[in-house]
N, C-alpha and C positions, 0 to 999 in steps of 0.2 A: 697489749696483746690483742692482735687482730682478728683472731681464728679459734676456735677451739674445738677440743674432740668429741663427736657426737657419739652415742651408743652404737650405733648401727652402721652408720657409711663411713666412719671416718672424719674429714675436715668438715664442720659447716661452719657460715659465716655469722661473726655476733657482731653486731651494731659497730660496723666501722667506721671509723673517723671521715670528716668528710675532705682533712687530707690525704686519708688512703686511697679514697674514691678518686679526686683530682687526679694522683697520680697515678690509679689503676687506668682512667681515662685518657690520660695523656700518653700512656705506654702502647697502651689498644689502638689507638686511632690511625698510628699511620700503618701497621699490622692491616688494620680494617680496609684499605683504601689499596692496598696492593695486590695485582691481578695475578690469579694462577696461570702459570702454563697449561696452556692445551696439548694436546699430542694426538696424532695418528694409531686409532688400536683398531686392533685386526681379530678377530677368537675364530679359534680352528680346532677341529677334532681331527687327528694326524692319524690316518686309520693304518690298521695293523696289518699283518698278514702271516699264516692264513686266516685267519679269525680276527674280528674288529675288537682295535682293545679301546681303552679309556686312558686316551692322552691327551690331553689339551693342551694348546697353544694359545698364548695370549703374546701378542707384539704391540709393544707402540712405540712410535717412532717422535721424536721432538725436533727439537732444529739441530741438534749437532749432535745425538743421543736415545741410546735403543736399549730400551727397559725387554728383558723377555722374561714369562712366568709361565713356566710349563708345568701343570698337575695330571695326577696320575692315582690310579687306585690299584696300579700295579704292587702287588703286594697291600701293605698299607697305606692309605691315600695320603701324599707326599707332595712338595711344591719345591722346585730347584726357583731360584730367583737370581738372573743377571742382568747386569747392567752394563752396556759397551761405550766407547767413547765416540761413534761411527753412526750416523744412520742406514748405513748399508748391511749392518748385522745379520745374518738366520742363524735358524737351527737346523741342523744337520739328527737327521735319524737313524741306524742302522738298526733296523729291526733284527737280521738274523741274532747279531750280536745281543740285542736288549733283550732279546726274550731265551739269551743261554744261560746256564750256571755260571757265566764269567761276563757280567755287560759292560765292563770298565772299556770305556770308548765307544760304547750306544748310544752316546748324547754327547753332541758337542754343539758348541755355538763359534761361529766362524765368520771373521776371524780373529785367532785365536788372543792375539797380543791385541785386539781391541778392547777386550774385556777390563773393566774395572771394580769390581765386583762381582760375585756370587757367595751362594749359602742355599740352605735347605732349611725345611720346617718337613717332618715326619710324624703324622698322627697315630701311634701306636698304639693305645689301649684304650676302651672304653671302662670305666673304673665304677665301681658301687658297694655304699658302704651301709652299715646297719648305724644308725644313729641312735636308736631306741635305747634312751639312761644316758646320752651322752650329754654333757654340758656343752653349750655353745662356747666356739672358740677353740675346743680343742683341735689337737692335730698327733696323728688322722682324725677327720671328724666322725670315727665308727671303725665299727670290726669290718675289717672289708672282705668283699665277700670275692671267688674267681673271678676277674679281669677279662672280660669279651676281649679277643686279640685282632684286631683290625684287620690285618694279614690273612683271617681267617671269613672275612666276610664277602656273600656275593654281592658285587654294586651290580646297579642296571647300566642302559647301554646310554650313552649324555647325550649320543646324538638326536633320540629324539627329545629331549629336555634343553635342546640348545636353541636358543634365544637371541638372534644375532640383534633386535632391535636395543634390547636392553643392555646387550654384552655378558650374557648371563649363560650360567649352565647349571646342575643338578647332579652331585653323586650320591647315590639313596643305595644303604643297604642292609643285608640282614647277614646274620650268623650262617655258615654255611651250614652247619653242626649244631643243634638246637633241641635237645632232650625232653628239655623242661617247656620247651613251646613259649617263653617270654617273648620274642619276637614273632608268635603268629600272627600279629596285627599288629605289629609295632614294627620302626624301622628308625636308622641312624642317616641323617643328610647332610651335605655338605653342599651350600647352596656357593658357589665361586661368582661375582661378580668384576666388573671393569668398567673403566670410565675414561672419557674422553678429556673431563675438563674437569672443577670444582663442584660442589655442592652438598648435601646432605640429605642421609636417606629418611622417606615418611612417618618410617616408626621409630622408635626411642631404640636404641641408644642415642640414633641421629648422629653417628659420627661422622668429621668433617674430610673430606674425600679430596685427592687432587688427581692430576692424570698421571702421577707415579703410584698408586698404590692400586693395589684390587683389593677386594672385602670376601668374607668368608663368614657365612652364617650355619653355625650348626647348629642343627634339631634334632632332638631325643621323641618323638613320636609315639604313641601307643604301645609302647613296650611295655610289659609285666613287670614291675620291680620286684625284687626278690624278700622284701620286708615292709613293713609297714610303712615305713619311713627311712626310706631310701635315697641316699643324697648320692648323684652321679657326677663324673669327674671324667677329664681329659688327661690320660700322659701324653705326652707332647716332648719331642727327639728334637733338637738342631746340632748344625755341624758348627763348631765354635773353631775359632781363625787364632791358630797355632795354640798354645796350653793354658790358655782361658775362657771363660764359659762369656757368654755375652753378659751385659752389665742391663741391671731393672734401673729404673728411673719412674719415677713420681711426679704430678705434677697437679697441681689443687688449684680451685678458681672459686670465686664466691657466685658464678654465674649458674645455676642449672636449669637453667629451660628446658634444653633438648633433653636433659638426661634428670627429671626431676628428685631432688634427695640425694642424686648423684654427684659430688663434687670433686671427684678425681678421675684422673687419665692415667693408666699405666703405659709403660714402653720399655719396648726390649731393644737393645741396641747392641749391634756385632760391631766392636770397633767406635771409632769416633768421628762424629759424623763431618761430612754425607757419607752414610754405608748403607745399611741396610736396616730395619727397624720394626717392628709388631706392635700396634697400638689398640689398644682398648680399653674402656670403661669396666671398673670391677664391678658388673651386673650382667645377671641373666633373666631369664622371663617364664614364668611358667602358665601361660595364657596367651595366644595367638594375639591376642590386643592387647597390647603390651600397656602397662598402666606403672603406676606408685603402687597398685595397690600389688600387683604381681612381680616385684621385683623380688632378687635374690642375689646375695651378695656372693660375689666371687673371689678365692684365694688362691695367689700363687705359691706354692710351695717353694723352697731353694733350689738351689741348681743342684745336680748331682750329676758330675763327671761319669760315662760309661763308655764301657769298650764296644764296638760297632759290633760286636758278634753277639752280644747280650740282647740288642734289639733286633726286631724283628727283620728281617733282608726288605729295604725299598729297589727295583732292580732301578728305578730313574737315578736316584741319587748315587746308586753306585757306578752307574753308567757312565755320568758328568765328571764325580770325584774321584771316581776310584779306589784305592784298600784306604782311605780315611777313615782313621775311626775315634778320631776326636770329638766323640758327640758330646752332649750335654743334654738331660734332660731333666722336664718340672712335670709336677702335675696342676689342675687346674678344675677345683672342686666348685661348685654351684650348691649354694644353699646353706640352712643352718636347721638342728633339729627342732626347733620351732621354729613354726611355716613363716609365710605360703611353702609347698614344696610341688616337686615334683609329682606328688600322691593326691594333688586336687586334680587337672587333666589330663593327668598324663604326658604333659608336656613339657619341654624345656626347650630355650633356645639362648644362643649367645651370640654375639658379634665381634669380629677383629679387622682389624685394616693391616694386612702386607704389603711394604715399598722399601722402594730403592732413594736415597735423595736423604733430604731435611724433612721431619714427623708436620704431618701438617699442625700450626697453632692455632689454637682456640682464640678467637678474639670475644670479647666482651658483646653477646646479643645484641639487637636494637632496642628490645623491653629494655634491659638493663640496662641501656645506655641512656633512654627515655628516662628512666625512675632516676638515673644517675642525674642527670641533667635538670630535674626537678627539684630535686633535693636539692643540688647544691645551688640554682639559680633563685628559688625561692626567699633562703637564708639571704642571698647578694642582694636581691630586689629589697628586702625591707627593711636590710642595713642603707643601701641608696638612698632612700624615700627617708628615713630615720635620720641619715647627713643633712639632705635635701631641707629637712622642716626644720630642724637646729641651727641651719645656716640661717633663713628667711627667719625665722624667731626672731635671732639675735640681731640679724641688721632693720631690723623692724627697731627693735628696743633700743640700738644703739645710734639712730639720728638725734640729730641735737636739736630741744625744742626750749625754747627761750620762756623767759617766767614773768607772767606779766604781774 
């Protein structure tokens, strides 16, 4: 047995054999050596009329292939995600239409039979629970308290938070409706990035990035929590492709550099791939410098089937699909009732990568492959050197010396 279960994250590695290494190294290596696609991205803020709304445009273009990610905080901040077989693809807008009681055909991507995909991801509730007496691991992790509704919040305007150097933009927002004043210095963000090519971001999670996916960082900010110990949660809507919900997938490595103590990758998958996919590490961060020492574990709840009128109206998504109402939704809790929690800075944040395509793979570090290559060269060398002197021994002792 290779693996075993740790208390806290799940898989860590126990002194593996050093033919599992071989062949962990031998699997990794041409993975390592193979170059991403780059692509053409474009980020645009598609302004409204008569008043400027919060629609953004992400395009990128590849050699025969046009990924499009358009977010919105119309209603609750939502992401339609299509992929065409064309590099000629847009998006088409009708504002009068997206902004009536009926937007089904406010959003189209054209044209129409290019398309090979689409789906939605809709962030509907911000969730918080009382953990105080609760045992870790349970589920709910607390009596949970009313649900912030998304739909109900004012964001600000992206355009001045728009970032063309980095591909980056900003939807920050509060309760429009606020009694209790939790959010008078506190706010919810949804930090939306893109990428042109491969690589990995500064801070932990570090997750591994190509030019099909953009990334989505959300921060819980200075809010008031309603209890002493208060563990916050994401419900999270997608549109599931015909009468099933999309399928979780796991996947464990004994590698954690980027994400340390971290040994798994979650992913949500619509379909079989290349479709579409949500990848992220089950951790969150409750300290702007994200450390080991500030980590916090993340759980996905199961799916649960709902009817499109139970969640909250997104008008993008309804504009694209229309009376769909084959959603699916999870929730997505951060933390456990003993710390770190939310309640040392007030902070929290998490990370996802959204794309279209094959989930990018983790391959085996450099460290890791250094340590790997140490180990297992060291044992060879002094097996070598060990043949080496038993061989000269013996043909030393086995010349023929005559007896005088």
């Amino acid at each position: 047995m290779f693996c075993c279960w740790g208390p806290r994250w799940g898989w860590v590695p126990c002194a593996p054999t050093p033919w599992l290494l071989l062949g962990l190294l031998v699997c990794a290596a041409p993975f390592g050596l193979l170059g991403e696609e780059t692509r053409q991205v474009s980020m645009k803020v598609i302004s409204g009329w008569p008043n400027p709304q919060n629609l953004l445009h992400i395009r990128a273009v590849g050699s025969n292939s046009t990924l499009h990610y358009v977010w919105s905080s119309l209603g609750p901040p939502a992401v339609v995600m299509v992929a065409t077989n064309t590099t000629q693809s847009v998006l088409s807008v009708n504002w009068s239409r997206l902004l009536s009681p009926d937007p089904a055909g406010g959003l189209m991507v054209l044209p129409k039979n290019s398309i090979q995909f689409s789906s939605a991801l809709v962030f509907t509730r911000l969730l918080e629970f009382n953990s105080t007496k609760v045992s870790e691991g349970a589920q709910p992790p607390g009596k949970p308290y009313s649900p912030y509704s998304l739909a109900k919040f004012s964001w600000n305007n992206i355009t001045e938070s728009l970032d063309l150097a980095t591909l980056s933009t900003i939807f920050q927002g509060h309760p429009v409706e606020d009694p209790t004043g939790a959010f008078a210095n506190g706010s919810l963000a949804f930090k939306v990035q893109a990428f042109s090519g491969s690589g990995r971001p500064a801070q932990p999670p570090r997750l591994l990035h190509t030019a099909d996916v953009c990334q989505l960082e959300v921060a819980l900010v200075g809010a008031s929590p309603r209890g002493n110990h208060s563990l916050f949660g994401l419900e999270v809507a997608t549109l599931g492709h015909g009468p099933d919900c999309p399928s979780m997938k796991e996947q464990h490595s004994i590698d954690d550099e980027y994400a340390p103590a971290v040994f798994q990758l979650n992913q949500l998958l619509w379909g079989s791939s290349p479709s579409g996919f949500m990848q992220w590490r089950p951790v969150a961060f409750s300290q702007k410098q994200r450390a080991r020492e500030s980590a916090l574990p993340c759980q996905i709840s199961s799916f649960n089937p709902t009817l499109g009128y139970s969640l909250p109206h997104s008008p993008i998504v309804q504009a694209f699909f229309g009376s769909q109402n084959n959603f699916c939704a999870f929730n997505l809790t951060f933390g456990t009732p003993t710390g770190p929690g939310y309640w040392d800075q007030h902070y929290l944040s998490w990370s996802m990568l959204l794309g279209v395509g094959f989930p990018p793979v983790d391959t085996l570090s450099p460290l890791v492959l250094g340590v790997m290559a140490v180990a297992l060269g060291a044992p060879g060398l002094m097996l070598l050197g060990g043949g080496l002197f038993l061989l000269l021994r013996h043909n030393q002792y086995s010349e023929y010396q005559s007896i005088n």
